[in-house]
Biopython code that builds the backbone (N, CA, C, O; Angstrom):
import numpy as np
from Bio.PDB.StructureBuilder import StructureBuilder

atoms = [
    (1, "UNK", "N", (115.530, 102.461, 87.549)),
    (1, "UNK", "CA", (114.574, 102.710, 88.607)),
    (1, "UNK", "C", (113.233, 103.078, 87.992)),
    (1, "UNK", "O", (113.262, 103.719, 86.941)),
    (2, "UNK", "N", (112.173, 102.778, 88.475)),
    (2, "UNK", "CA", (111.023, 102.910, 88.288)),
    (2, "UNK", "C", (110.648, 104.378, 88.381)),
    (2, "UNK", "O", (111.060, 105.079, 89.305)),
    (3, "UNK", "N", (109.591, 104.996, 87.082)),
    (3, "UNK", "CA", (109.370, 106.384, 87.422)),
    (3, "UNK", "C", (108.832, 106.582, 88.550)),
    (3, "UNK", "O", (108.269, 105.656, 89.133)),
    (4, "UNK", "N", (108.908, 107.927, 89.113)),
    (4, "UNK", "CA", (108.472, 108.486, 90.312)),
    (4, "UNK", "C", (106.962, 109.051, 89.752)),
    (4, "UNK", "O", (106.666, 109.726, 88.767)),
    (5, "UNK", "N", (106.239, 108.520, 90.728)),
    (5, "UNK", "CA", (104.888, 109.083, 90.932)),
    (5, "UNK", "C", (104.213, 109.740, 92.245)),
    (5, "UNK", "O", (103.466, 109.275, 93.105)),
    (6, "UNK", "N", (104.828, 111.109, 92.026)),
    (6, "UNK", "CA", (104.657, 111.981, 93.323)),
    (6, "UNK", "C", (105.813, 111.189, 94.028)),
    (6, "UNK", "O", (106.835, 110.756, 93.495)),
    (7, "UNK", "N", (105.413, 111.088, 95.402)),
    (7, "UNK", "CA", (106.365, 110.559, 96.419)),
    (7, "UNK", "C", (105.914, 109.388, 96.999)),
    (7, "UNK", "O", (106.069, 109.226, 98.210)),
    (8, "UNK", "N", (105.223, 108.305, 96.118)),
    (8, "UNK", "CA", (104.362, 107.325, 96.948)),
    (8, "UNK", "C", (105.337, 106.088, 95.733)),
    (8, "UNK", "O", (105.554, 106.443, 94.575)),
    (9, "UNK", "N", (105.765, 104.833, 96.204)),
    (9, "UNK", "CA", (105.766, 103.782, 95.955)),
    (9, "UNK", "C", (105.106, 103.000, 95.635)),
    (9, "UNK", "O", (105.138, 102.030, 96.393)),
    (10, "UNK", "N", (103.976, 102.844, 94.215)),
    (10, "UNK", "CA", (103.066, 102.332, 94.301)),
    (10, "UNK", "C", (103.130, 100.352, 94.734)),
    (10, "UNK", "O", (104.095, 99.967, 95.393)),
    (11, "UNK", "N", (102.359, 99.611, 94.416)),
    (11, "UNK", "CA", (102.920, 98.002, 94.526)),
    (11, "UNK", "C", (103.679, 98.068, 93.310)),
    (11, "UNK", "O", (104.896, 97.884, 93.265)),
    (12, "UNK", "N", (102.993, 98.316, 92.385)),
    (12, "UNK", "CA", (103.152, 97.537, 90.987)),
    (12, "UNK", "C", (104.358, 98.422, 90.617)),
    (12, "UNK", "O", (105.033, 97.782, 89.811)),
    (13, "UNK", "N", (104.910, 99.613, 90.864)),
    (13, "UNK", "CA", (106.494, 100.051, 91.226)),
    (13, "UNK", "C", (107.423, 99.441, 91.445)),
    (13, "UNK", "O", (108.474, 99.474, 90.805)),
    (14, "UNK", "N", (107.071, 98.510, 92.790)),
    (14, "UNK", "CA", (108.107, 98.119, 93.624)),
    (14, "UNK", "C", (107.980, 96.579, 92.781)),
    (14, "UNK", "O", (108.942, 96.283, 92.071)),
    (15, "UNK", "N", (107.120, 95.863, 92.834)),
    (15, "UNK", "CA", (107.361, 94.793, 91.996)),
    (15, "UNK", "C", (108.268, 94.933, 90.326)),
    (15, "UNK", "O", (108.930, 94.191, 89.601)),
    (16, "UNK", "N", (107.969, 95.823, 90.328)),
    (16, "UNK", "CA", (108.926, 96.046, 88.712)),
    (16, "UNK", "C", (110.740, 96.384, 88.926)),
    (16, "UNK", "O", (111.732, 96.314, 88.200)),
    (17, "UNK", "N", (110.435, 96.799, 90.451)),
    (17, "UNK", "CA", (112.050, 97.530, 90.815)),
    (17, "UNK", "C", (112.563, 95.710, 91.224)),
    (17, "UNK", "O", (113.456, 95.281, 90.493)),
    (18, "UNK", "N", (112.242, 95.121, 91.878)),
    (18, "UNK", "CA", (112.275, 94.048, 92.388)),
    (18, "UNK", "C", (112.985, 92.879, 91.241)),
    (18, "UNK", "O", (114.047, 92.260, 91.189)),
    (19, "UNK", "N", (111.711, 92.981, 90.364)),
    (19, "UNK", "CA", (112.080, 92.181, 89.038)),
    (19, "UNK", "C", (112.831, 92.394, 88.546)),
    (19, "UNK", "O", (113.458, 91.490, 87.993)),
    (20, "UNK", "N", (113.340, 94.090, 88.414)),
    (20, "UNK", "CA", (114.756, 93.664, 87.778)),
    (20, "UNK", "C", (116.033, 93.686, 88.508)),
    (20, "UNK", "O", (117.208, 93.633, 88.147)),
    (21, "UNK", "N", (115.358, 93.794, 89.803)),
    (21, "UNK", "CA", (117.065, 93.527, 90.541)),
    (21, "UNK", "C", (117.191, 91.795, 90.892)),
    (21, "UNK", "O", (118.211, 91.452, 91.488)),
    (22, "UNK", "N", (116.398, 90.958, 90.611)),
    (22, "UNK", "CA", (116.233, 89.903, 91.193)),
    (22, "UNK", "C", (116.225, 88.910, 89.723)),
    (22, "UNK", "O", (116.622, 87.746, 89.782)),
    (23, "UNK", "N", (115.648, 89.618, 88.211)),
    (23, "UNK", "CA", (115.779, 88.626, 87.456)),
    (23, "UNK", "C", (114.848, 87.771, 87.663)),
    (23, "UNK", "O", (114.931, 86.618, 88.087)),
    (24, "UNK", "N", (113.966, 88.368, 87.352)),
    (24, "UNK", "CA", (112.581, 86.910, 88.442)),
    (24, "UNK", "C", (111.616, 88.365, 87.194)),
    (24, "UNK", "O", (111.871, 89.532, 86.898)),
    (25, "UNK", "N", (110.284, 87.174, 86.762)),
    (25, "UNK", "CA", (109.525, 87.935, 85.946)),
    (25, "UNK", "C", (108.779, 88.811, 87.072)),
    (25, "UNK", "O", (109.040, 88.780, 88.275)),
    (26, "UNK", "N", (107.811, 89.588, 86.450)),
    (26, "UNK", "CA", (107.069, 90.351, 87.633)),
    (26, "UNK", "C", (105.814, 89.891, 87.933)),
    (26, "UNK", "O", (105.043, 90.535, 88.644)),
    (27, "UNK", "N", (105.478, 88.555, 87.324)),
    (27, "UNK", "CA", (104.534, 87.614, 87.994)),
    (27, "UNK", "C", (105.049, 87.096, 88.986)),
    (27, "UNK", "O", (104.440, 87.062, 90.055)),
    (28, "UNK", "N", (106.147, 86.639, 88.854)),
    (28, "UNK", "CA", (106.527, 85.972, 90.081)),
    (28, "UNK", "C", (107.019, 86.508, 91.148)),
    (28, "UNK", "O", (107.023, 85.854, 92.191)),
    (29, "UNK", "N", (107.632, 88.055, 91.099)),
    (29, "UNK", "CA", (107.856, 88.826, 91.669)),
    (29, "UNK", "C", (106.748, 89.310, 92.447)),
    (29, "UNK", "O", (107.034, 89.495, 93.630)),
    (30, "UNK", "N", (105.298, 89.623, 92.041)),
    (30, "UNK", "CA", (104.399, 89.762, 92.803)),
    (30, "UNK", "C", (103.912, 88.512, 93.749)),
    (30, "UNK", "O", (103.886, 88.775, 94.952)),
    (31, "UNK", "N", (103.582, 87.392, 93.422)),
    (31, "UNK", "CA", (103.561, 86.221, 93.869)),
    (31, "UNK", "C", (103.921, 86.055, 95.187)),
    (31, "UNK", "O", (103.189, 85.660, 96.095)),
    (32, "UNK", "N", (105.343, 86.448, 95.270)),
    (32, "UNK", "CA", (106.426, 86.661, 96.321)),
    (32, "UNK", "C", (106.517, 87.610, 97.018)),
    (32, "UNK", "O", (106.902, 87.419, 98.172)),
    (33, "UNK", "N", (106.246, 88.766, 96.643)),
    (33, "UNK", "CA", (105.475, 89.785, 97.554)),
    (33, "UNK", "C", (104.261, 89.390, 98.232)),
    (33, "UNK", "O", (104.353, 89.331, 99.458)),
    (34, "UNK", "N", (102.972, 89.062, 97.635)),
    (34, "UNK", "CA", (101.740, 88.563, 98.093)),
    (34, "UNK", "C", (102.278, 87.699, 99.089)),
    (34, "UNK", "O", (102.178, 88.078, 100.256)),
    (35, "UNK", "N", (102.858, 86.551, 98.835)),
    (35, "UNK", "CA", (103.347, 85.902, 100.021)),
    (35, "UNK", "C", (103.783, 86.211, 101.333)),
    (35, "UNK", "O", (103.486, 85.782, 102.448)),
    (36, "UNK", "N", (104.779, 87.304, 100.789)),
    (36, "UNK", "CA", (105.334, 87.957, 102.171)),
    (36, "UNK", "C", (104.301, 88.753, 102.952)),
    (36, "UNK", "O", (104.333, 88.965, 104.164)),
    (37, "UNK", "N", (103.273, 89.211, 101.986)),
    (37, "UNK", "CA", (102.540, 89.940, 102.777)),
    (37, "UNK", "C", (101.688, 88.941, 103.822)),
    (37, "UNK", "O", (101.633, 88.943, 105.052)),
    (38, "UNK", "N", (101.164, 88.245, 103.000)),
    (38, "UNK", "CA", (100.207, 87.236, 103.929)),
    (38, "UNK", "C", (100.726, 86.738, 105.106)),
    (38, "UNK", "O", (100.382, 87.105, 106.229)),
    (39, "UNK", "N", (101.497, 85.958, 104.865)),
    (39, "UNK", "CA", (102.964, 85.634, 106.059)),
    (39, "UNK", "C", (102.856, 86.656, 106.975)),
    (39, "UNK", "O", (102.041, 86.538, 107.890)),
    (40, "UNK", "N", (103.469, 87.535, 106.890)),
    (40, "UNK", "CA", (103.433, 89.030, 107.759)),
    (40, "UNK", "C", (102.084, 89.401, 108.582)),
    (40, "UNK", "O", (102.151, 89.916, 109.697)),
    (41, "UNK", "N", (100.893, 89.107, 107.964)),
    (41, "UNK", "CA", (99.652, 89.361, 108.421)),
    (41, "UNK", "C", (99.090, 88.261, 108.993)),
    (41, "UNK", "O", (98.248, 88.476, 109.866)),
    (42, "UNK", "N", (99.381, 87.006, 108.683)),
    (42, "UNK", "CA", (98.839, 85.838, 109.227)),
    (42, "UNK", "C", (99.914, 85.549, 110.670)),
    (42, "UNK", "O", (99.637, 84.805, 111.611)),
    (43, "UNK", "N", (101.001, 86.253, 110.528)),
    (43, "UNK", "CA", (101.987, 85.762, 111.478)),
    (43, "UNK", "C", (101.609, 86.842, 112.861)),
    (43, "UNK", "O", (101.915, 86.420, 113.977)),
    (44, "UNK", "N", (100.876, 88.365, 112.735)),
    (44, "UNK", "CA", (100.545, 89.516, 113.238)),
    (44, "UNK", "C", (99.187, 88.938, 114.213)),
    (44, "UNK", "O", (98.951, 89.040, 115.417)),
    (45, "UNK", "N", (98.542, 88.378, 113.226)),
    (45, "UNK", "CA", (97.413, 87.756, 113.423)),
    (45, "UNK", "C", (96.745, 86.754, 114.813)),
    (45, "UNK", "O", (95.692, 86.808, 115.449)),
    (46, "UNK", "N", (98.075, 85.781, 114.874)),
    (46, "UNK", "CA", (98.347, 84.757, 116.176)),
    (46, "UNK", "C", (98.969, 85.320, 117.181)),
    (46, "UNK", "O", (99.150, 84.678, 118.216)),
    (47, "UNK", "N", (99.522, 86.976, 117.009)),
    (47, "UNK", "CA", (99.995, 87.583, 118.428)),
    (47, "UNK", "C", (101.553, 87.845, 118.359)),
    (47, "UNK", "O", (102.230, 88.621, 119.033)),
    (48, "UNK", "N", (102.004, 86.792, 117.139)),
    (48, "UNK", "CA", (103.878, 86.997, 117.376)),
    (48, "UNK", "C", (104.518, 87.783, 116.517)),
    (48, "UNK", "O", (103.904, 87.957, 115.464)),
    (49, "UNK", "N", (105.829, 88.466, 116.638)),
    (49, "UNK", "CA", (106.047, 89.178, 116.416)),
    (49, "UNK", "C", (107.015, 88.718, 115.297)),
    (49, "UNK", "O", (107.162, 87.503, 115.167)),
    (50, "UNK", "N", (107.587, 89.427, 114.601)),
    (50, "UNK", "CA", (108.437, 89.766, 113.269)),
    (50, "UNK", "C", (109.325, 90.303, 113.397)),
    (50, "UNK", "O", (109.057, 91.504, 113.361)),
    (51, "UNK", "N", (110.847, 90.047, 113.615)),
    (51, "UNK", "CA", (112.075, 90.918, 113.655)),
    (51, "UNK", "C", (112.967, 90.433, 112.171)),
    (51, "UNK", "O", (113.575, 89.370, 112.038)),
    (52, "UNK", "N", (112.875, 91.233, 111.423)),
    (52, "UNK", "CA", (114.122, 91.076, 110.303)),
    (52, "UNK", "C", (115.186, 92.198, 110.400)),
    (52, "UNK", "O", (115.068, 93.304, 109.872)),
    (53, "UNK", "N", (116.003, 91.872, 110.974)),
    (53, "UNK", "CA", (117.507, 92.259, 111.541)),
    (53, "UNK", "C", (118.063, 92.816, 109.917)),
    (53, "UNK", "O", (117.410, 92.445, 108.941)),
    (54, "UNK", "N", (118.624, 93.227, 109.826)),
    (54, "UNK", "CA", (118.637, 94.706, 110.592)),
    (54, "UNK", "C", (117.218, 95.682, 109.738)),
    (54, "UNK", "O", (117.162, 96.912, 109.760)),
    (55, "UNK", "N", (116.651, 95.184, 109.356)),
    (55, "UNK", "CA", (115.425, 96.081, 108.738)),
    (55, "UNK", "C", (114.323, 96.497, 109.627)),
    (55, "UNK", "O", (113.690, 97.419, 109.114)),
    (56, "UNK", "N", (113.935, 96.188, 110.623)),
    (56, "UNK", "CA", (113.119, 96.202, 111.378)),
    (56, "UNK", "C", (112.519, 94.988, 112.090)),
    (56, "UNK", "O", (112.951, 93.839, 112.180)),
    (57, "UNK", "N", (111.244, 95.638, 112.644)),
    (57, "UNK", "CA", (110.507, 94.313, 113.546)),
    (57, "UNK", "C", (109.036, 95.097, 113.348)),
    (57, "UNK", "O", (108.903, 96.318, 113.424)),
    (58, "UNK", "N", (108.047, 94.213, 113.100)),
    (58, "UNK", "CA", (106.419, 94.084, 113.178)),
    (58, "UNK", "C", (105.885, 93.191, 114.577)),
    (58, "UNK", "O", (106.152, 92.065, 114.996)),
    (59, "UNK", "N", (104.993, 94.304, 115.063)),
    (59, "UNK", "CA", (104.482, 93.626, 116.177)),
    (59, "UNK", "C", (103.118, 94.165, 116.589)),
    (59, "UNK", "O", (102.870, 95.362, 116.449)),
    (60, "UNK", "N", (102.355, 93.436, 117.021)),
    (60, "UNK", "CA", (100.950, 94.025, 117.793)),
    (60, "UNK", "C", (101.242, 94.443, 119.053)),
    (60, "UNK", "O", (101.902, 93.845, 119.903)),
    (61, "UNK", "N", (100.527, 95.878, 119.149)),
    (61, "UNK", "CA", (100.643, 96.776, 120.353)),
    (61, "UNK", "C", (98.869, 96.521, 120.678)),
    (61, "UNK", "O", (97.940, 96.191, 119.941)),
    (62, "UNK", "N", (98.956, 96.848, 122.121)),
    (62, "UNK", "CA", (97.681, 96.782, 122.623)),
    (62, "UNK", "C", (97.480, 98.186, 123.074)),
    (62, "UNK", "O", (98.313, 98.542, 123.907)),
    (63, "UNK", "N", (96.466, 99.203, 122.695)),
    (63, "UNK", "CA", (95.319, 100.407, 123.156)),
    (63, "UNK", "C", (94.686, 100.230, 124.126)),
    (63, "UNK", "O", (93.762, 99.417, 124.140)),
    (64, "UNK", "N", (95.023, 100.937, 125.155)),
    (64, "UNK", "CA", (94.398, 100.386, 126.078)),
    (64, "UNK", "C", (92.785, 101.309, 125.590)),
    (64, "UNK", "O", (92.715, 101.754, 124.444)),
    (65, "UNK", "N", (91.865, 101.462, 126.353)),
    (65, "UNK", "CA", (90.404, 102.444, 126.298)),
    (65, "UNK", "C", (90.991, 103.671, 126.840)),
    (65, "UNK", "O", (91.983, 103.680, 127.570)),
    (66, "UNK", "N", (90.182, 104.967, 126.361)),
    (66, "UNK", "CA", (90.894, 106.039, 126.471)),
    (66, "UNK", "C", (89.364, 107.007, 126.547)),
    (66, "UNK", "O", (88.567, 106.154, 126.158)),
    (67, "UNK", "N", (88.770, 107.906, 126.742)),
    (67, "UNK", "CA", (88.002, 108.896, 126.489)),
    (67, "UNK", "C", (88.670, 110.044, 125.337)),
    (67, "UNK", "O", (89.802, 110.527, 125.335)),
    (68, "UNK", "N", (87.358, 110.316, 124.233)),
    (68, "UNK", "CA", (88.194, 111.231, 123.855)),
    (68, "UNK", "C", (87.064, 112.626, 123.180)),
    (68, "UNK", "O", (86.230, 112.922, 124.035)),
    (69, "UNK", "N", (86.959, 113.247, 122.213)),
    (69, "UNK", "CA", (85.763, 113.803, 121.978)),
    (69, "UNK", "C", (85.599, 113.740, 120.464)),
    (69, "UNK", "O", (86.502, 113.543, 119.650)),
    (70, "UNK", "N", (84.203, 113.954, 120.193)),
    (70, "UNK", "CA", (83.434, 113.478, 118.677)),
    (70, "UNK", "C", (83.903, 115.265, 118.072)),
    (70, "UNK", "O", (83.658, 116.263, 118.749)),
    (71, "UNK", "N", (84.657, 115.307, 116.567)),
    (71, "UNK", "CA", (85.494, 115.956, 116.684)),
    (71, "UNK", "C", (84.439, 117.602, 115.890)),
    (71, "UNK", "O", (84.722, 118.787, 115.716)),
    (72, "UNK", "N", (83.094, 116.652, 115.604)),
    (72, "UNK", "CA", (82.191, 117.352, 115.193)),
    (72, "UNK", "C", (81.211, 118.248, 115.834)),
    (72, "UNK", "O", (80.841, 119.360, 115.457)),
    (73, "UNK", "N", (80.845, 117.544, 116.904)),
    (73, "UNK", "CA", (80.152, 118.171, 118.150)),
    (73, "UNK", "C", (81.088, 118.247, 118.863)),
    (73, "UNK", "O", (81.391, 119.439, 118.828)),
    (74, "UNK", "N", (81.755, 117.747, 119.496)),
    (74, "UNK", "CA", (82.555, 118.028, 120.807)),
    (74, "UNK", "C", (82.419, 117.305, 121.792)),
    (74, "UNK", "O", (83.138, 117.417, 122.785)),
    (75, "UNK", "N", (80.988, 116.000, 121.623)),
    (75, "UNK", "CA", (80.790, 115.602, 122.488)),
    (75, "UNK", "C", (81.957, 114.215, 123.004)),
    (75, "UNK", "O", (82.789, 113.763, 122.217)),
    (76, "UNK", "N", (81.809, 113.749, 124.320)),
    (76, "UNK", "CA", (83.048, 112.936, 124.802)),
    (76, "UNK", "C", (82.540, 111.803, 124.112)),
    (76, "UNK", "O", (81.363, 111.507, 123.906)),
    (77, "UNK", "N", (83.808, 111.076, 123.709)),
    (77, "UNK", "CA", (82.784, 109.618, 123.909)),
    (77, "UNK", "C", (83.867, 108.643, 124.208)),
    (77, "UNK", "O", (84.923, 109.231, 124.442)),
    (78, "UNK", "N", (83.952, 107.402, 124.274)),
    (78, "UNK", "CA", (84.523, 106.278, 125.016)),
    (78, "UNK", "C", (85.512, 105.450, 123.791)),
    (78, "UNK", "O", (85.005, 104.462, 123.259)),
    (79, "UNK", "N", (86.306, 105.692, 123.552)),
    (79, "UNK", "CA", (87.550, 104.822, 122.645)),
    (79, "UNK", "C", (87.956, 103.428, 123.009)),
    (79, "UNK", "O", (88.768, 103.243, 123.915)),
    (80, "UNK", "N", (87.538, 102.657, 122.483)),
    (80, "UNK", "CA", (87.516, 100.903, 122.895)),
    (80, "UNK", "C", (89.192, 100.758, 122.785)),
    (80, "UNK", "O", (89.943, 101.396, 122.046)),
    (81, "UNK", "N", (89.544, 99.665, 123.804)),
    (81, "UNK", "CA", (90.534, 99.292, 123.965)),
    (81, "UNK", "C", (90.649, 98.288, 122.338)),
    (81, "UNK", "O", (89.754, 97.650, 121.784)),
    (82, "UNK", "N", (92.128, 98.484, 121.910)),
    (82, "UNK", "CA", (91.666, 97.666, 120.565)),
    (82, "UNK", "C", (93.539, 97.358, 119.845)),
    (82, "UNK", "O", (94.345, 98.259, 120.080)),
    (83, "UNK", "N", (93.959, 96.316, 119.169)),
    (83, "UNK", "CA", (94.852, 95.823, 118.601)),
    (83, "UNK", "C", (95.575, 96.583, 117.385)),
    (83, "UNK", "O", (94.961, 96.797, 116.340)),
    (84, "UNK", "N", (96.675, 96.911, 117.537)),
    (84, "UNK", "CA", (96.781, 97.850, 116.206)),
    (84, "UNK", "C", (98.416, 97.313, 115.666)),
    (84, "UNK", "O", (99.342, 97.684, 116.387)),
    (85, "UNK", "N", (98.727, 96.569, 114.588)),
    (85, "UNK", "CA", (99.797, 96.210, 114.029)),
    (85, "UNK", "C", (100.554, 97.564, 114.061)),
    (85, "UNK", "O", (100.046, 98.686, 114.051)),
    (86, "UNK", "N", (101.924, 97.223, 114.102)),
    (86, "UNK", "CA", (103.076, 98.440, 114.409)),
    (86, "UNK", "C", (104.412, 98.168, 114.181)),
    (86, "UNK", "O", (104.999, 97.256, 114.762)),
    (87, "UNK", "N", (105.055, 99.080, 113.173)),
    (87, "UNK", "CA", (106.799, 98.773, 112.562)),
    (87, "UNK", "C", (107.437, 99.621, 113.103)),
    (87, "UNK", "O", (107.271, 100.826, 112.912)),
    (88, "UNK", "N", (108.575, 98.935, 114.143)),
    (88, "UNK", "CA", (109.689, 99.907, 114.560)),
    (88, "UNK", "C", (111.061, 99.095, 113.673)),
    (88, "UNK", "O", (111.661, 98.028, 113.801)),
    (89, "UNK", "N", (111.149, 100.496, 112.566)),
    (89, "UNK", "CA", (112.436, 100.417, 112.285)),
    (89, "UNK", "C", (113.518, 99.645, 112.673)),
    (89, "UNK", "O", (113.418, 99.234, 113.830)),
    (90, "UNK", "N", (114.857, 99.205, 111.883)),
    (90, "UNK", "CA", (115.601, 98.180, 112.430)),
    (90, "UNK", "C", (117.253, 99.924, 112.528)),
    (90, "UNK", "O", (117.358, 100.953, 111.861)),
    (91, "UNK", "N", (117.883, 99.502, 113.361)),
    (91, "UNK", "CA", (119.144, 100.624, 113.184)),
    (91, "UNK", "C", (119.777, 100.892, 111.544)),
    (91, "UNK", "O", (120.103, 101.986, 111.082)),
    (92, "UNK", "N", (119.829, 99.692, 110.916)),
    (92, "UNK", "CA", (120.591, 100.312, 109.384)),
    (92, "UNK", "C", (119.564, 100.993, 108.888)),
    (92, "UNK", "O", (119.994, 101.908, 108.186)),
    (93, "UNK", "N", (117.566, 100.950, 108.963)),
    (93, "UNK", "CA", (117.321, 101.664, 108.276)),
    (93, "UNK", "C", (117.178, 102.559, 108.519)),
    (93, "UNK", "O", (117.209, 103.398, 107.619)),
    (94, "UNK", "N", (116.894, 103.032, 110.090)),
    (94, "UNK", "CA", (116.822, 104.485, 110.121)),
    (94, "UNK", "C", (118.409, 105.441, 110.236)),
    (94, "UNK", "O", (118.414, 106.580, 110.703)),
    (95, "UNK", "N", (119.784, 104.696, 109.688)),
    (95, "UNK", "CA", (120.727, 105.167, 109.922)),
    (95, "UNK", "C", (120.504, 105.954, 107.917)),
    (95, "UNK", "O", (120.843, 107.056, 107.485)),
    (96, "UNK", "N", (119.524, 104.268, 106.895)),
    (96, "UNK", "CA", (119.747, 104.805, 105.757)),
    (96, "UNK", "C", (118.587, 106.138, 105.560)),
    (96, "UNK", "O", (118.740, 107.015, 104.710)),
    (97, "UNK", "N", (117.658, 106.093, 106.328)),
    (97, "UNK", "CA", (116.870, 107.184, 106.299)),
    (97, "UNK", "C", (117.411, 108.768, 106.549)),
    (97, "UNK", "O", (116.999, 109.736, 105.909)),
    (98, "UNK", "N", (118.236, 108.807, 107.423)),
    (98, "UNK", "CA", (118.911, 110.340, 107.893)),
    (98, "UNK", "C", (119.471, 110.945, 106.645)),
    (98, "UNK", "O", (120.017, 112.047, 106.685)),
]
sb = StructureBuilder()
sb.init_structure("model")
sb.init_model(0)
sb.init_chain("A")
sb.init_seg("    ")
for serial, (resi, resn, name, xyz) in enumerate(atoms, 1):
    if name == "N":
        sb.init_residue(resn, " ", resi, " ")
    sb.init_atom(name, np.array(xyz, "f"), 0.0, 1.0, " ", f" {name:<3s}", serial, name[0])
structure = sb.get_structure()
């Protein structure tokens, strides 16, 4: 396993944990990450959603407009309705999380 740095997973961590569970160099291991990421973001992007069973699902939630206050002054101001990507857990992982 890859050393621990604090409690954060860096990329270049997880690509090295990857590489050697997969036997794949860690060029190509990143490669394949980058991919997935793009995929994931380009797929977020057109509106549809992402379910990988049992790991979870990625999906765009819609904000609606909200009032709220400027946290410096106090004064109110108006929160735009706006798109925000969002991961709900799949059941095995939050069963492996507990």
């Amino acid at each position: 396993m890859a050393e621990k740095k604090g409690k954060v997973l860096t990329k270049a961590a997880l690509v090295e944990q990857i590489s050697k569970k997969t036997k794949m160099t860690k060029k190509e291991t990143e490669t394949t990450l980058n991919s997935l990421f793009m995929t994931i973001k380009e797929t977020l992007k057109r509106g549809q959603k992402i379910q990988l069973i049992p790991f979870g699902s990625f999906e765009v939630r819609h904000r609606k407009a909200r009032n709220g206050r400027n946290p410096r002054t106090g004064a109110k101001i108006t929160i735009r309705a706006r798109k925000i990507a969002a991961f709900r857990p799949g059941k095995a992982l939050k069963e492996a999380v507990r």
